[in-house]
N, C-alpha and C positions, 0 to 999 in steps of 0.2 A: 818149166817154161823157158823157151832161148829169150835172152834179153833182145834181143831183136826187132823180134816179135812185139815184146812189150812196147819197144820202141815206138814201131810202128801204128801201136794202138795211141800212144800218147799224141803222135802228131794228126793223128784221124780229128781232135780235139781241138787243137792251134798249139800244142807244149812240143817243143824240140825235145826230140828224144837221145839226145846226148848235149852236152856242152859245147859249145862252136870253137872245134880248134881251129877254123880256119879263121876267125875273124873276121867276117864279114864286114865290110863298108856298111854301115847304118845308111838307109836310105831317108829316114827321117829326121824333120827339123823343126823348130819353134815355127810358128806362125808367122814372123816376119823373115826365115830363111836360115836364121845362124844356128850352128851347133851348136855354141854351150854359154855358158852363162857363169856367173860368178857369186855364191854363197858365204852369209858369212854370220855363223851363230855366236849366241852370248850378248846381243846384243840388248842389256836390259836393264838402261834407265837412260832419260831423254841427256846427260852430260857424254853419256858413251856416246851415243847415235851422234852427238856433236862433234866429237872427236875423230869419228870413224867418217863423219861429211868431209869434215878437213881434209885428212890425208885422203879419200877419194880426190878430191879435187886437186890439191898438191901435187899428186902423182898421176893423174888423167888416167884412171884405174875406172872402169864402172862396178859398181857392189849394186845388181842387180836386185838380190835378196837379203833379208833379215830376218835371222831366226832369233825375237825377239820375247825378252822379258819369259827365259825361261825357269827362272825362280819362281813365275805366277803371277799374270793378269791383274789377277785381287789385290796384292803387294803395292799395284803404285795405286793411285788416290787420280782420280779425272780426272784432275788440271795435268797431273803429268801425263797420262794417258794422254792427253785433247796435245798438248807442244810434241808429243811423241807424234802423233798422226800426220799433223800437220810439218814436221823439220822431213820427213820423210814424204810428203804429200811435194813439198818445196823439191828434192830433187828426183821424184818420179822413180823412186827405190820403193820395191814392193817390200810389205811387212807381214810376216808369218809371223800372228800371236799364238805366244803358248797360257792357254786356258789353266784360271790356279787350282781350281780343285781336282784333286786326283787319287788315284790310291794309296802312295806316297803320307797324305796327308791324313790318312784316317785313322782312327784307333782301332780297326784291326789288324796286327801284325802278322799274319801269316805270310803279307811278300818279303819280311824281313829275314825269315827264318832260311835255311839253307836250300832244302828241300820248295816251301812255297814260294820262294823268288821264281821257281819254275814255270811256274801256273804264268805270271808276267803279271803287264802290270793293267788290270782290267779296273772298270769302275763294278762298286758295289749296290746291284738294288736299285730303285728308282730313284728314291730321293739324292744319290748321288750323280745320273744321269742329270737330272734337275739343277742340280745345282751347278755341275760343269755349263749346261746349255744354258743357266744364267747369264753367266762368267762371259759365254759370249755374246748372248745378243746385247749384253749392256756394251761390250766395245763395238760391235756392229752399228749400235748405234751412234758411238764416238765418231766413228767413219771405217775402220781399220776392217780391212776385205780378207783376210787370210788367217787362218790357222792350221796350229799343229796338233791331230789328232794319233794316240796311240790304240785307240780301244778300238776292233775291225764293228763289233756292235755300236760306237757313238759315233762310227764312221754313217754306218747303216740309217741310223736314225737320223743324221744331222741331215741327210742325204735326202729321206723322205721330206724331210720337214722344208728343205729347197724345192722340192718337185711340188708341195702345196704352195707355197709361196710364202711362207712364215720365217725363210731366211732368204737373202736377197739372193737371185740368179748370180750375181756377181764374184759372188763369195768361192773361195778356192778351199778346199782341204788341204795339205800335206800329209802323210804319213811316215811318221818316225824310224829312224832303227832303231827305238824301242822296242818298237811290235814286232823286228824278228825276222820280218821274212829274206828268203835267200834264194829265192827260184822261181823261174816262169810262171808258174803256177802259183803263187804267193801272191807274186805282181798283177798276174791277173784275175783272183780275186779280188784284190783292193782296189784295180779299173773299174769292175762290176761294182763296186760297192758305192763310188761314185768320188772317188781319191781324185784329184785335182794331177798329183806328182808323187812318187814316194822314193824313200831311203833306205833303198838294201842294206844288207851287214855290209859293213864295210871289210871283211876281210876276203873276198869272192875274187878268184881269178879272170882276168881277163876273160878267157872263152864262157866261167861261170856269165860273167857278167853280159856278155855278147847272146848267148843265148837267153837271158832275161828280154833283151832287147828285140830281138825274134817276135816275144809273144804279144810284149808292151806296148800300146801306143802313148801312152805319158810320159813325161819325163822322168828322168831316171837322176836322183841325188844321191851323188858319188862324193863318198870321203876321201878326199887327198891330201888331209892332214888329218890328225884325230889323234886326240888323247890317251894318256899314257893308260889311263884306266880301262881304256879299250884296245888294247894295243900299242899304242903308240907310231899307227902309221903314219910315213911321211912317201905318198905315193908321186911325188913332181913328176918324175922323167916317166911317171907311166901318162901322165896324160894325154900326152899328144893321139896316144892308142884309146885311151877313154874317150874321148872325144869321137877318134873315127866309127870304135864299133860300137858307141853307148846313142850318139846321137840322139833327138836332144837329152841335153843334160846340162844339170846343174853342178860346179866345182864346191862341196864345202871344206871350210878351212875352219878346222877344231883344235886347238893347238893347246897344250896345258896338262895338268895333272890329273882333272876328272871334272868330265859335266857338273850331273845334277844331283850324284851321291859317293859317298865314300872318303875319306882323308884327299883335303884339297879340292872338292869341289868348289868349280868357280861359280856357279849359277843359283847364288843362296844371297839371301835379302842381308847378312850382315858381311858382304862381300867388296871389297873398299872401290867405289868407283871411279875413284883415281885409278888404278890397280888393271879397272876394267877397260878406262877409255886408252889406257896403255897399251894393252894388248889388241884393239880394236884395229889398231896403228900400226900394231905388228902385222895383221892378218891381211889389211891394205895392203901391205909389202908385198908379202905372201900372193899375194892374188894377182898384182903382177909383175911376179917371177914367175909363178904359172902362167900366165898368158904370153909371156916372153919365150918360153920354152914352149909353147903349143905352137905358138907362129912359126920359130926359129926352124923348130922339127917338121911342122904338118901346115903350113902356111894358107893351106886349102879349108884352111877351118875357120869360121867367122866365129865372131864373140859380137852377140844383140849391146847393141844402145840400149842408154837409160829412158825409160819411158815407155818401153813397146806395150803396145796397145794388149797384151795377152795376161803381162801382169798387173799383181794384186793392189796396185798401187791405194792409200788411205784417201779415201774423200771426206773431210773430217770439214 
């Protein structure tokens, strides 16, 4: 079969049948016009998120997003959950919670082993469906609009359980580069499934990433720094390019030795958070030197205000 051919069956679909080397100018944008926006995970206990307010303000930097309390939901106790909701409600910064129970956490070990870490990282069986979608309607009902989901199945279900109304319309999903995907077709499954935004690998080339963009109409969460444990990308000078052909899009800034497993993971409950709102500080920085370098290069590119009406923002 010429690959051609194939090609040509894939776009009959809506999937580009090659990678965009030409780069395309993104014709899409957020809701209120601007191209991208500004992420910033690890954000996970209410001293950090104080820290990380600061230097937004200090610096007139907006930190759009928070990928928050990725150690686990269940880890902090209400009252911190309720100042969480609320110091983030106070400056119109959407909050992407991460849900504590997960596979991660269970006594079966097969994602631990060489081979089962391949499978990914899925929940097990009902009762752990259950008890993830505990995890969240008890912050749903704190106030907090937004979570991070890995499982394409508790995408599915969370998604139904919105369209009956047992989760509020309001509510956003994210989708991790936990779950892996790398292609038009990845992307848009998790669109279908009812993804708010998701997080490609972060190691995809530009025209990879251009042609995801093709298929996608949500936002697209792009790593422009990222941890050593994942490579250790530090993508700045590409972004003025991510921006034009990713449009919209979210900038995250992951900086350190390793998320949520492995030697030096920063996103674990005995993690010093002095330690963390330091880095929180760093990432401010970070965010804008990138936005400094997207103007400087591609000026043409807007970055949304804090508050726009499309984000997750907490009503606690």
């Amino acid at each position: 079969m010429e690959m051609q051919k194939v090609a040509k069956a894939m776009e009959k679909v809506g999937i580009p049948g090659r990678d965009a080397y030409d780069l395309p100018t993104s014709p899409k944008r957020f809701p209120d016009g601007a191209w991208y926006r500004m992420e910033i995970s690890g954000v996970e206990r209410p001293k950090v998120l104080e820290a990380l307010i600061d230097e937004m303000q200090k610096r007139k930097v907006p930190i759009h997003r928070l990928i928050s309390v990725v150690m686990g939901a269940t880890l902090l106790d209400k009252a911190e959950l309720k100042d969480f909701a609320q110091m983030a409600a106070d400056v119109e910064s959407e909050v992407i919670l991460t849900p504590g129970p997960r596979s991660a956490w269970d006594t079966g070990r097969q994602l631990v082993t060489p081979e089962g870490g391949l499978s990914g990282l899925r929940f097990r069986g009902s009762d752990q469906l259950r008890q993830v979608i505990t995890d969240i309607m008890t912050c749903i009902d704190i106030g907090f609009r937004g979570f991070l989901v890995i499982d394409e199945g508790l995408l599915w279900l969370l998604n139904e359980m919105r369209k009956n109304g047992d989760i509020p319309q309001d509510v956003i999903f994210k989708v991790s580069i936990y779950a892996g995907h790398a292609s038009a077709a990845g992307g848009k499954v998790l669109q279908m499934l009812g993804a708010g935004t998701f997080n490609p690998v972060a190691d995809l080339s530009l025209p990879q990433f251009a042609s995801i963009r093709q298929a996608v109409d949500i936002p697209l969460d792009l790593h422009i720094i990222l941890t050593e444990s994942f490579g250790g990308y530090i993508r700045i000078y590409d972004g003025p390019e991510m921006a034009r052909v990713c449009a919209p899009c979210y900038f995250k800034i992951e900086p350190g030795p390793a998320c949520a497993a492995g030697p030096g993971a920063l996103y674990k409950p005995w993690v010093d958070e002095g330690m963390l709102a330091n880095w929180a500080r760093v990432k401010v920085k970070y965010a804008q030197i990138i936005h400094e370098v997207i103007q400087e290069n591609f000026p043409e590119a807007t970055m949304s205000e804090l508050g726009a009406e499309d984000l997750a923002i907490p009503k606690p």
